[in-house]
C-alpha positions as CSV (number, residue, x, y, z in Angstrom):
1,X,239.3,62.0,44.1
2,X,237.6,59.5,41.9
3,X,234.4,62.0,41.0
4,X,231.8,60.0,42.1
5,X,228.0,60.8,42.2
6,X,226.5,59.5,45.2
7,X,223.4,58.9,43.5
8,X,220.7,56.1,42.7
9,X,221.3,53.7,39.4
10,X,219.1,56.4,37.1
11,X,222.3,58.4,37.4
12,X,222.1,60.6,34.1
13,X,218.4,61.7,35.1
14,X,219.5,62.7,38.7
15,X,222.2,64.6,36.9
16,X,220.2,66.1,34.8
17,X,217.8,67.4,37.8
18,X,220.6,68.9,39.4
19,X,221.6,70.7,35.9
20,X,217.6,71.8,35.8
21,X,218.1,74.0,39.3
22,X,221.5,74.9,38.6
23,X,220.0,76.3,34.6
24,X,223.1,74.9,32.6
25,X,222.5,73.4,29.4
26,X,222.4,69.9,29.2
27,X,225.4,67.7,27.7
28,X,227.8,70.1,29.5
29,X,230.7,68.7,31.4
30,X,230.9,65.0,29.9
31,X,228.1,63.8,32.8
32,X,225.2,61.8,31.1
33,X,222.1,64.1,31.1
34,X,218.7,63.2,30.3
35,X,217.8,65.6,28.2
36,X,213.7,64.6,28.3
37,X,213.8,66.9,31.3
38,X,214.4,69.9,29.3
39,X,211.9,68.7,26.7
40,X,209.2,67.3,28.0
41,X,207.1,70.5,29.6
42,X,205.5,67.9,31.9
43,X,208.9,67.0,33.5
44,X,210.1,70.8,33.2
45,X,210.4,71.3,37.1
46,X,209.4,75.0,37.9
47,X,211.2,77.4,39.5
48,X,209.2,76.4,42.8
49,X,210.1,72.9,42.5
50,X,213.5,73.7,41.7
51,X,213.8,74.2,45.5
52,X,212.6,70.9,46.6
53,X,214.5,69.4,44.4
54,X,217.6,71.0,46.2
55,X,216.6,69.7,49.3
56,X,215.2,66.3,48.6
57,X,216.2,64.9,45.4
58,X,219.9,66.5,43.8
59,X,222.8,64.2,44.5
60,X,225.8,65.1,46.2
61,X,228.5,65.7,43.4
62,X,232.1,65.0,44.4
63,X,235.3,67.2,43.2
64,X,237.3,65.9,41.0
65,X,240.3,66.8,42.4
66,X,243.6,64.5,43.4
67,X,243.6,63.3,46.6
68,X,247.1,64.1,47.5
69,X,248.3,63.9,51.3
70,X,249.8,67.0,53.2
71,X,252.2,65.0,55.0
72,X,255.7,66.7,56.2
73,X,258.6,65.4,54.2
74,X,256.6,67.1,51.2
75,X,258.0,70.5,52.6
76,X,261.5,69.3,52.6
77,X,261.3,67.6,49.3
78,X,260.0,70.7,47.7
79,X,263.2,72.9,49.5
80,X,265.8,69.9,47.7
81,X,264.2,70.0,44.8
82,X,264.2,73.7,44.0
83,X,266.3,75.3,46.5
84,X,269.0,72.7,46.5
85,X,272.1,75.1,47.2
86,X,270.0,77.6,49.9
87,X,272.1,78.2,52.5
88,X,271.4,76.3,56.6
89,X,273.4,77.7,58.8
90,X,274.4,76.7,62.1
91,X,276.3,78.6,65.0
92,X,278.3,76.0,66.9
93,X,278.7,76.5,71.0
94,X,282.3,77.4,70.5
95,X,280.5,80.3,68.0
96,X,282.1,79.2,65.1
97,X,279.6,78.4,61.9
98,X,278.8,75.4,60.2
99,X,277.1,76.0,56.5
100,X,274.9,73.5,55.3
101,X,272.1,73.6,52.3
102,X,269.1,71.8,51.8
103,X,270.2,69.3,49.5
104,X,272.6,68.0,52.4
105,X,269.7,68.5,54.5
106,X,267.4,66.2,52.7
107,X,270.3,63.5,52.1
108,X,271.2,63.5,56.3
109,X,267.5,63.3,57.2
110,X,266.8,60.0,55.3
111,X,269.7,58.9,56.5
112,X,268.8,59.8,60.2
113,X,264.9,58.0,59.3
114,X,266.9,54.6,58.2
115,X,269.1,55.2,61.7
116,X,266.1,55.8,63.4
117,X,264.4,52.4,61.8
118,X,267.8,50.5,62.7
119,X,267.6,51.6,66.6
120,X,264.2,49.9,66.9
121,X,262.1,53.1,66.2
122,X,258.4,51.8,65.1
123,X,255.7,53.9,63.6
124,X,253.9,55.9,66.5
125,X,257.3,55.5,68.4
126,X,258.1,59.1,69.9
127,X,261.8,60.6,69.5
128,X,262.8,63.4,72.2
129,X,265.2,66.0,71.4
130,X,266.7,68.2,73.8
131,X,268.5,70.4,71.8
132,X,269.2,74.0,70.6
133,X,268.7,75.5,67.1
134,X,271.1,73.7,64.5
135,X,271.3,71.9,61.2
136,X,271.3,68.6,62.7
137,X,267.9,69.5,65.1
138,X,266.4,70.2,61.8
139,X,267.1,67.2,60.3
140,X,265.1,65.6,63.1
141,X,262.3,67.6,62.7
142,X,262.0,65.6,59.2
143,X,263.9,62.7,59.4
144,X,261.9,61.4,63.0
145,X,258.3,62.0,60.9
146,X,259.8,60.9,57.4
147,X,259.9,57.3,58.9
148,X,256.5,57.6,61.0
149,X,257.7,58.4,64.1
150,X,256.5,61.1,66.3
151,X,259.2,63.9,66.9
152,X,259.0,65.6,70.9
153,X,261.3,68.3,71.4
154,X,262.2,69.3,75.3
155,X,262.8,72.3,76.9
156,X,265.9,72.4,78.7
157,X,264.7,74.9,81.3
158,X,261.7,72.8,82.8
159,X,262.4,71.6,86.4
160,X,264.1,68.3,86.8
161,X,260.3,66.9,87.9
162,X,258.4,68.3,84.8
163,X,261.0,67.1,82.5
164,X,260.7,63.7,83.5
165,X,257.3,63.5,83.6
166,X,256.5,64.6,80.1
167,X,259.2,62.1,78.5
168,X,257.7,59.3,80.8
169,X,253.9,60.9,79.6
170,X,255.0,61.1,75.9
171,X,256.5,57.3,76.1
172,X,260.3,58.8,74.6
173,X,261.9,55.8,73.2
174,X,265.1,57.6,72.3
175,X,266.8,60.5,72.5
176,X,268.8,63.2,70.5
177,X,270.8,65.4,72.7
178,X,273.2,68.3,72.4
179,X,276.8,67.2,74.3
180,X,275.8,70.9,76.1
181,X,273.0,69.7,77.6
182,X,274.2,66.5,78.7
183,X,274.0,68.4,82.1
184,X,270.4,68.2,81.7
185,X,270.2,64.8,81.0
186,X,272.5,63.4,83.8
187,X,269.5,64.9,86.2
188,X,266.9,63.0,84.5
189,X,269.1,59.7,84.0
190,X,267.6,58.1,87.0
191,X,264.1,59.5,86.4
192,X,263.1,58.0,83.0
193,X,263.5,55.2,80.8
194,X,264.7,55.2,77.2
195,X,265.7,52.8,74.6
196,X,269.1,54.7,73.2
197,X,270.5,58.0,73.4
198,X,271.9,59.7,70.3
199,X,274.2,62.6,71.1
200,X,274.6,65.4,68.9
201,X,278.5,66.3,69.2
202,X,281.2,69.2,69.1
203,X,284.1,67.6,68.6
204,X,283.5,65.0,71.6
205,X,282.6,62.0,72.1
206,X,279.5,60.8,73.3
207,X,279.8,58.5,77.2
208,X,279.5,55.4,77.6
209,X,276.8,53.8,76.6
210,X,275.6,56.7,73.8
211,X,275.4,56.6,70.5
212,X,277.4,59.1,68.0
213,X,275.1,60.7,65.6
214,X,277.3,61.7,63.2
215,X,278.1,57.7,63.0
216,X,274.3,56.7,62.9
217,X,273.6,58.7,60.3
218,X,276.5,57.7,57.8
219,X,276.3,54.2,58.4
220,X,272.8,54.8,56.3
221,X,272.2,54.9,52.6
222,X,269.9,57.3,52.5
223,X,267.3,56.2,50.6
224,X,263.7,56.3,52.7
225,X,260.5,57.2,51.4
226,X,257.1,54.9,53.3
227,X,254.0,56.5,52.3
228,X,252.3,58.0,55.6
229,X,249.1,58.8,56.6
230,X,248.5,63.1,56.7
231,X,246.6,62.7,60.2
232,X,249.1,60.8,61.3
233,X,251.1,62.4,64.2
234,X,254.1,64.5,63.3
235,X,255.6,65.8,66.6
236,X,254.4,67.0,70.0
237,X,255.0,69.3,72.3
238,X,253.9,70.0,76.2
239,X,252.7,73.4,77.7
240,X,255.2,75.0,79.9
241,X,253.0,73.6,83.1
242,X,252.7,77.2,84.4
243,X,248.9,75.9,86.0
244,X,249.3,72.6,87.1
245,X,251.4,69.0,85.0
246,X,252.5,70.4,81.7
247,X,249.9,68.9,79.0
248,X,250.9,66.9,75.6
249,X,249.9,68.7,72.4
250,X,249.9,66.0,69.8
251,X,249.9,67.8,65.7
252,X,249.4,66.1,62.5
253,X,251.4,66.1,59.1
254,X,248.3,67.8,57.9
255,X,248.0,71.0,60.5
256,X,251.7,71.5,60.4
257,X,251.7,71.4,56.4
258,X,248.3,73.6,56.5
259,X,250.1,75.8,59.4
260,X,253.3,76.4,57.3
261,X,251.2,77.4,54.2
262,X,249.0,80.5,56.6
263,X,252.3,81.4,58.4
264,X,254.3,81.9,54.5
265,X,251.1,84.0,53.6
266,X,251.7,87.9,53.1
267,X,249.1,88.4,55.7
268,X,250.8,85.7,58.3
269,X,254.2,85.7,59.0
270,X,255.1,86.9,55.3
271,X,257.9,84.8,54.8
272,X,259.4,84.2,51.4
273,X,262.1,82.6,49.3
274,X,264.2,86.0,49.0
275,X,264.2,86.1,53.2
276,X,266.6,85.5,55.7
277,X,265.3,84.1,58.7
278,X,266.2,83.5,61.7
279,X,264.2,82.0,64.4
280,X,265.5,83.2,67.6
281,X,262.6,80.7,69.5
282,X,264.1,78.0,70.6
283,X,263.5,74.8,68.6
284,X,261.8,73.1,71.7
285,X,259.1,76.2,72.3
286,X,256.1,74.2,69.5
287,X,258.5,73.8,66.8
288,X,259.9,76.8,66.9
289,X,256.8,78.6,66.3
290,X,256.6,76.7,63.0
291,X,259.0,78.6,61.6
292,X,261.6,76.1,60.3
293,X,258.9,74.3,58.6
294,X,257.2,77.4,57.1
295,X,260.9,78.3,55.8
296,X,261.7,75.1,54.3
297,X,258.3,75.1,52.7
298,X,259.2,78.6,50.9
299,X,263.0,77.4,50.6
300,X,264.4,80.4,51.7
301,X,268.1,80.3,54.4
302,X,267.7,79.6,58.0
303,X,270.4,80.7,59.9
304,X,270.2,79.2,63.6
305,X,271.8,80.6,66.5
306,X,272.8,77.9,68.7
307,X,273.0,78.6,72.4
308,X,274.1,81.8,72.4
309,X,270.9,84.1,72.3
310,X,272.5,87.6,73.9
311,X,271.8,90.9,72.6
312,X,275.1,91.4,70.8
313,X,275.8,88.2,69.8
314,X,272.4,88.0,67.9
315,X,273.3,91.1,66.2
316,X,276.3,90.1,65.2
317,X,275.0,87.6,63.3
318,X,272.4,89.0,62.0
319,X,274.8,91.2,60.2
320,X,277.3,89.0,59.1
321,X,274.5,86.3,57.9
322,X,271.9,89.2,55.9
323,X,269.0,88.1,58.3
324,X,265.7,89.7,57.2
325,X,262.9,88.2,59.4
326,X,263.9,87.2,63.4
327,X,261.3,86.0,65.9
328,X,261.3,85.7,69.6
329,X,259.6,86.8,72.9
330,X,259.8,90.7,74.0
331,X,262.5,90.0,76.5
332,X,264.6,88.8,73.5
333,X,263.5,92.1,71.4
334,X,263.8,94.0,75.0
335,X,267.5,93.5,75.2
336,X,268.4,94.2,71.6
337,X,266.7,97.1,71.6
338,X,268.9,98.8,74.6
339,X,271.7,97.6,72.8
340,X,270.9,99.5,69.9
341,X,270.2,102.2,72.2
342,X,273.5,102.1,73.3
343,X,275.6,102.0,70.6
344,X,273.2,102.8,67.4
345,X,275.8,103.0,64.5
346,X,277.9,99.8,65.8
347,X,275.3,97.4,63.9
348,X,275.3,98.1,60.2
349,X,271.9,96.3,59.9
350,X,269.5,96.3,56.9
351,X,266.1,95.9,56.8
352,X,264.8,93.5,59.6
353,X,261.2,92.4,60.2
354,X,260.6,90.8,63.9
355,X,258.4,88.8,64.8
356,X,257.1,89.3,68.3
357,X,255.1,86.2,70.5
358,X,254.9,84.5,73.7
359,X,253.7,87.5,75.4
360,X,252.2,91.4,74.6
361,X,255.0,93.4,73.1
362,X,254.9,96.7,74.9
363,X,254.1,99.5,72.9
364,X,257.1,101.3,73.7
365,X,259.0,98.1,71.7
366,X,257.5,98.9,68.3
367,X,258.2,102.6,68.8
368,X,262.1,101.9,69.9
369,X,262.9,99.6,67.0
370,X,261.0,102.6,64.4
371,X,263.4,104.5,65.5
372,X,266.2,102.7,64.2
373,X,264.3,101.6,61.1
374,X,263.2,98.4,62.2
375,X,259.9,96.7,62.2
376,X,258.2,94.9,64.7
377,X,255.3,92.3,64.0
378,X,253.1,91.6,66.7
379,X,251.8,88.3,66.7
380,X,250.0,85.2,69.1
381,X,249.0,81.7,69.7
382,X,249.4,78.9,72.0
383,X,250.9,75.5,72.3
384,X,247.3,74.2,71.4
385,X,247.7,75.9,68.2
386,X,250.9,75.1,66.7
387,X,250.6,77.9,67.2
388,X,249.9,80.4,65.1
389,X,246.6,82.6,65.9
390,X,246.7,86.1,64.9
391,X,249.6,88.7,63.5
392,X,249.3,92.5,63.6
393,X,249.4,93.9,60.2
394,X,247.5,97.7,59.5
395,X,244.7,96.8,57.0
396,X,245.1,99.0,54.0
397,X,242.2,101.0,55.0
398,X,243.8,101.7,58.6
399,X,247.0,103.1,57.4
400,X,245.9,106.9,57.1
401,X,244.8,106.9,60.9
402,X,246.9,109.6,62.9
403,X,250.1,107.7,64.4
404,X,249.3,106.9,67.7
405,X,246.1,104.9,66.4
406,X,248.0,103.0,64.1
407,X,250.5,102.0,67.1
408,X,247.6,101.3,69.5
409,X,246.7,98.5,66.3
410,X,250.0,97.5,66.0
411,X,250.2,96.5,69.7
412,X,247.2,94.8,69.4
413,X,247.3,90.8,69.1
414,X,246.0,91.3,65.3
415,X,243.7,89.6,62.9
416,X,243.0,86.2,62.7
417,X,245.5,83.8,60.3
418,X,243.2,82.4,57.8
419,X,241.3,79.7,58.7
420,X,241.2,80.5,62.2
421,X,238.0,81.7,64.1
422,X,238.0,83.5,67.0
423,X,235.4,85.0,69.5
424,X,234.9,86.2,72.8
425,X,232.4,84.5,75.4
426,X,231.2,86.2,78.2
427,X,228.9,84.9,81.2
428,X,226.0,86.2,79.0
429,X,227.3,84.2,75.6
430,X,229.0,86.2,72.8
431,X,230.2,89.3,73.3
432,X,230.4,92.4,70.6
433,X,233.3,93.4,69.1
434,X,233.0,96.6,70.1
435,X,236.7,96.4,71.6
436,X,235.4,97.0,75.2
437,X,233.3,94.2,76.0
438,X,235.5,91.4,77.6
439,X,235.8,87.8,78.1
440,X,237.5,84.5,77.4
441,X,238.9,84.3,74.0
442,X,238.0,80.9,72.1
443,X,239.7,79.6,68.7
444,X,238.8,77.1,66.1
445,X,240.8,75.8,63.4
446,X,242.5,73.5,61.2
447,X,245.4,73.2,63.6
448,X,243.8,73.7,66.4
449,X,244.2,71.2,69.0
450,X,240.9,68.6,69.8
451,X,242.2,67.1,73.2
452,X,245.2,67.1,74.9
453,X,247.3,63.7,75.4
454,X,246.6,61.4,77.8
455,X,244.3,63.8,79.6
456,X,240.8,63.0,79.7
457,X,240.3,64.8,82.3
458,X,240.5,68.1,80.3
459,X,237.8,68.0,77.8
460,X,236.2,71.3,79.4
461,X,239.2,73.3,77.8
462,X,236.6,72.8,74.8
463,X,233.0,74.6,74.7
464,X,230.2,71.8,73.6
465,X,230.5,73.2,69.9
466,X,234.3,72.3,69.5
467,X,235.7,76.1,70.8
468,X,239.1,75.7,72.4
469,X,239.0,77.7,75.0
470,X,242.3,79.4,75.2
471,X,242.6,80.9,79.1
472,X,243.1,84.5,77.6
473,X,240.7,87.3,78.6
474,X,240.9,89.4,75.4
475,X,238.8,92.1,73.3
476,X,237.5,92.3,69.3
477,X,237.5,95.1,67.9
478,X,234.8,96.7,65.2
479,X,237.9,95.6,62.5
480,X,238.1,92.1,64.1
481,X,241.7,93.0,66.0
482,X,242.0,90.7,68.6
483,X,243.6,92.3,71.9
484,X,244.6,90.1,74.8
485,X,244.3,91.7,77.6
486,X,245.1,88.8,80.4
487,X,245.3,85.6,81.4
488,X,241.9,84.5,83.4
489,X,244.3,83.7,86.1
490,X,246.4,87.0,85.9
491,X,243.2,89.5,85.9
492,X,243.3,91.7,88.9
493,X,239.7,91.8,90.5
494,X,239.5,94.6,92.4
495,X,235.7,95.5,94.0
496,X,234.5,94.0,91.5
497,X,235.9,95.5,88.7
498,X,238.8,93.8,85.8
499,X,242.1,95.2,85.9
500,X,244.5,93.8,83.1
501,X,247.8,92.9,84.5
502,X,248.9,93.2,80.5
503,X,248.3,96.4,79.6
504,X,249.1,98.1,83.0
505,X,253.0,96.5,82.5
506,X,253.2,97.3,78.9
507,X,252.6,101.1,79.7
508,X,255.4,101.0,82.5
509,X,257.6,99.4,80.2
510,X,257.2,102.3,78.1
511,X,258.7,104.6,80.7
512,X,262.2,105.7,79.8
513,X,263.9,103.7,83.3
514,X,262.0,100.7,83.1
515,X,263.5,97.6,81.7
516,X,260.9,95.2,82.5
517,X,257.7,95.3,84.7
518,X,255.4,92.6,86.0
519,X,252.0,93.4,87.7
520,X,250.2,91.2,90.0
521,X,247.2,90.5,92.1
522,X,248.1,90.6,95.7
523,X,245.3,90.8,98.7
524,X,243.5,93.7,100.0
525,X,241.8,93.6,103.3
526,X,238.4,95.7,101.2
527,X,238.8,95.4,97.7
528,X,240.0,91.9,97.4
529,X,242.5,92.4,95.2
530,X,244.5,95.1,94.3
531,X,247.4,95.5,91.8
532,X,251.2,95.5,92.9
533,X,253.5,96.4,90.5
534,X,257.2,94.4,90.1
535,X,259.8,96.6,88.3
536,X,263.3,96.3,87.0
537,X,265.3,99.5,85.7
538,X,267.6,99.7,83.1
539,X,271.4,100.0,83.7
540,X,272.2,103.3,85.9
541,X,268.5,104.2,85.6
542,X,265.7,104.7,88.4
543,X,262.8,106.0,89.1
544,X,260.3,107.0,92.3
545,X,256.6,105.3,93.0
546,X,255.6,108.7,92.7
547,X,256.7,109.0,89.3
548,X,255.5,105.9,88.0
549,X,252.6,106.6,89.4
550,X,251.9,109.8,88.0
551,X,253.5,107.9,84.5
552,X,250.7,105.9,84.7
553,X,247.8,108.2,85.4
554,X,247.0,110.4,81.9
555,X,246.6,106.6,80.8
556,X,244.6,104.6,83.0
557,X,241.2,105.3,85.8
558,X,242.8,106.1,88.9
559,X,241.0,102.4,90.0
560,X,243.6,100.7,87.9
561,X,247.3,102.5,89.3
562,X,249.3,100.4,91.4
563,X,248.8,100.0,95.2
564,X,252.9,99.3,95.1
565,X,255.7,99.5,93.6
566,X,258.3,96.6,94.1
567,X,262.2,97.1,92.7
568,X,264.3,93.9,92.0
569,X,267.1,93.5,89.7
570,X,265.4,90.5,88.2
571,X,261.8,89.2,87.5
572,X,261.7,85.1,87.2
573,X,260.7,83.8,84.2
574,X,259.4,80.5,83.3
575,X,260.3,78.1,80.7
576,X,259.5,79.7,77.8
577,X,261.0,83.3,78.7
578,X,257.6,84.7,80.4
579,X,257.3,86.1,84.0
580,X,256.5,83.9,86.1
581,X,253.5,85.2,88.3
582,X,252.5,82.5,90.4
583,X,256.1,83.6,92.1
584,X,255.6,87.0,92.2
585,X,252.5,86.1,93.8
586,X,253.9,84.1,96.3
587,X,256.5,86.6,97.0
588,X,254.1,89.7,96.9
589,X,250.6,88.6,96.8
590,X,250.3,89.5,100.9
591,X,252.1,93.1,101.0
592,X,249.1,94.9,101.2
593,X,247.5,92.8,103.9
594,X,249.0,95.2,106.9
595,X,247.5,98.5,105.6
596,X,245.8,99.8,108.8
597,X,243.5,101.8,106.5
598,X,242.4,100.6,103.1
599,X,241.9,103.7,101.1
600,X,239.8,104.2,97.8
601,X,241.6,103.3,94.7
């Protein structure tokens, strides 16, 4: 910034009023000052006066301080510059591994923004990918934005329907696809329109009628640098639809350099130069958390697993690449973890920190992977918030607690990332964070999103003073830990009472036979709703009602146990690798409706 006063001509005496309430001397700072005030005893303002002064008559002062724009290729150009030879490394669907560094990464992606510029791409213009994690989907996540356009990354496993309608919403004019997923594609090809289609190859070649990327980009010189706007848009992403048309979440260069700086932080994600990362999160679930932004930001090696996201196929690469920090959903975590079970001294494994989102981790999770030496970081946030909203870390002063207090923390959703609010609003306004009181959990922040794309229609997702209003029915404790403990639409009401769907499966999946566990309201004839419990067991494991039941009951009122217990082998999931309930529901939502006679819960 420029400095300015936004004052009347007499600047130096206005100046020199502020320095009279502020009490420095006057001729400090190289402002003009009018030093008669000091003097003179009739201009003197008193310590009353100083007051009004204050309020009526001081003059805004500016900062002085650079207005420099927080615009995404910064993040990159700070990874070339200093981390130059930092390994990116790719596994490849035939499972072989393709090394890159950031240097080649910074060369490619202004090659792929002057390919981008050559296919007709304009400022504004959005670019789809439908892709998994690689070197080459990275270089779109800076290349699209280094030339102005808008990157939007699609998720493979929407229906056919929601697919096409968020490419025809967002406007896609091109697209980059994996040859893999060309699959995917073929279903939509008669669905949408789009200008080109890039294809990211394997040692194919692209159909008829696609484009090569390898050839786009090395047809370019590589040389692309247009200044750009920080609240332009970056990228965007759309909800996983799970209640009603998946919605367009549109974030600027600014919240997604401001977002990478919080999620680095020691009290965010704590990610570093010296890590290791490895985002298991697909690229296409909002931006892969953030993470290969927040790791190119700090320059430290990505290693990116490609399609092949099983339990042992993970930890084999984990081990041969040196990750240190991993990040994916519990069902992810959930798997490793009975592989480690199984065979505990095949996976030579050093010190690895995982990041755990999308839904609660069970408790049970972060005392599995302590066993074998490994931590898990609880953390959540939303599409809306790009997404980043709280992480689980002990604060100092909670790390003497006796252990089962300090996992009860640890399960929790966590403390706030700076420079996000949070609080809970109940039908009477605030409520105390007292962690009992309940109600729907609202965010503010600096990436936080202000209105959804094209959808007018959903302004009341924000509260009159600017409160997103996240869906979540959640708790704040005394220390400010923030614990979810539904969705709004997942809350069992039973006679008028809450029941959290959430914490009732996370204690079943703490039971030694249970792999995974969804609970759901189904229909009672007296109390409404009741909960009905869907459970899968682990390999050659099983268990009775009875003894889930009585699992469950040291733990919970007797209000809150399960009316019934469903077995499957499998528990649908949506999109982005939660249950998906509004299934369940419709499988299981009327098994209670034949009880002859309802009993007390």
């Amino acid at each position: 910034m420029t400095g300015q006063i936004s004052a009347p001509p007499a600047l130096g005496a206005q100046r020199a009023r502020t320095d009279a309430v502020i009490g420095d001397p006057p001729g400090v700072g190289g402002f003009a000052r009018d030093v008669r005030l000091y003097t003179d005893p009739q201009r003197r303002p008193t310590m009353a006066g100083s007051r009004r002064l204050c309020e009526a008559e001081v003059a805004q002062v500016d900062g002085l301080m650079m207005d420099y724009p927080l615009t995404v290729p910064y993040l990159l150009d700070r990874a070339a510059r200093y981390f130059p030879g930092v390994e990116v490394v790719s596994r490849r669907p035939d499972r072989s591994v393709a090394r890159s560094s950031y240097a080649d990464v910074y060369r490619r992606t202004r090659q792929l923004a002057g390919g981008m510029v050559r296919l007709g791409v304009s400022r504004g213009d959005r670019v789809a990918t439908l892709g998994w994690n690689h070197t080459r989907h990275l270089e779109a996540y800076f290349g699209v934005p280094l030339m102005g356009g808008v990157l939007h990354t699609l998720n493979p496993r929407l229906s056919t329907e929601d697919l096409a309608y968020v490419v025809n919403d967002a406007g896609d004019s091109v697209l980059l696809v994996d040859d893999v997923l060309l699959p995917v594609l073929e279903r939509l090809r008669n669905r949408v329109t789009l200008n080109h289609v890039v294809v990211w190859t394997n040692g194919t070649r692209p159909p008829a009628g696609m484009i090569d990327y390898e050839e786009l980009v090395a047809s370019e010189p590589g040389e692309f640098a247009p200044p750009l706007d920080e609240h332009e848009a970056a990228c965007m992403c759309y909800t996983s639809g799970t209640t009603g048309r998946p919605k367009g979440v549109v974030y600027s260069h600014r919240a997604i350099v401001l977002h990478s700086l919080a999620s680095a932080m020691t009290d965010g994600l704590a990610i570093g130069q010296r890590e290791v990362l490895c985002p298991v999160v697909p690229m296409f679930h909002v931006n892969g958390w953030g993470l290969p932004y927040t790791a190119t930001l700090v320059g430290c090696k990505q290693v990116l697993p490609g399609p092949h996201l099983d339990p042992k196929s993970l930890l084999d690469l984990y081990v041969a690449e040196g990750v240190t920090v991993a990040a994916g959903v519990p069902t992810i975590w959930l798997g490793i973890l009975e592989a480690l079970d199984k065979e505990p001294d095949r996976w030579q494994l050093g010190p690895v920190r995982m990041v755990v989102g999308g839904s609660a981790a069970p408790e049970s999770l972060i005392r599995g992977f302590d066993r074998h030496g490994l931590q898990v970081v609880h953390a959540w946030g939303m599409t809306e918030m790009t997404p980043l909203g709280t992480v689980s870390w002990l604060k100092r002063s909670l790390e003497g607690l006796p252990e089962d207090q300090r996992y009860a923390y640890r399960a929790k959703q966590g403390l706030p990332a700076p420079l996000v609010d949070t609080r809970i609003m109940g039908m009477a306004g605030e409520a105390p964070w007292d962690g009992q009181a309940m109600g729907e959990l609202e965010v503010r922040g600096p990436w936080v999103a202000s209105g959804y794309y094209h959808a007018p229609d959903q302004a009341g997702k924000w509260s009159a003073d600017g409160w997103f209003r996240t869906g979540d029915v959640a708790t704040i404790d005394a220390e400010g830990y923030v614990k979810i403990t539904d969705r709004t639409k997942d809350l069992v009401k039973s006679g008028g009472e809450w029941i959290s769907s959430v914490d009732l499966e996370n204690a079943l999946m703490g039971h030694p036979a249970v792999a995974e566990a969804a609970v759901i309201a189904a229909k009672h004839p007296r109390w409404d709703e009741r909960p009905v419990a869907v459970v899968v067991f682990k390999t050659g494991a099983s268990a009775t009602p009875e003894e889930l039941r009585a699992f469950l009951e040291p733990r919970f009122p007797k209000f809150w146990l399960p009316d019934r217990f469903v077995f499957t082998p499998q528990i649908p999931q949506t999109a982005a690798g939660k249950f998906q309930k509004t299934t369940l529901r419709h499988q299981y939502g009327g098994v209670l409706m034949d009880q002859p006679t309802p009993e007390d819960p």
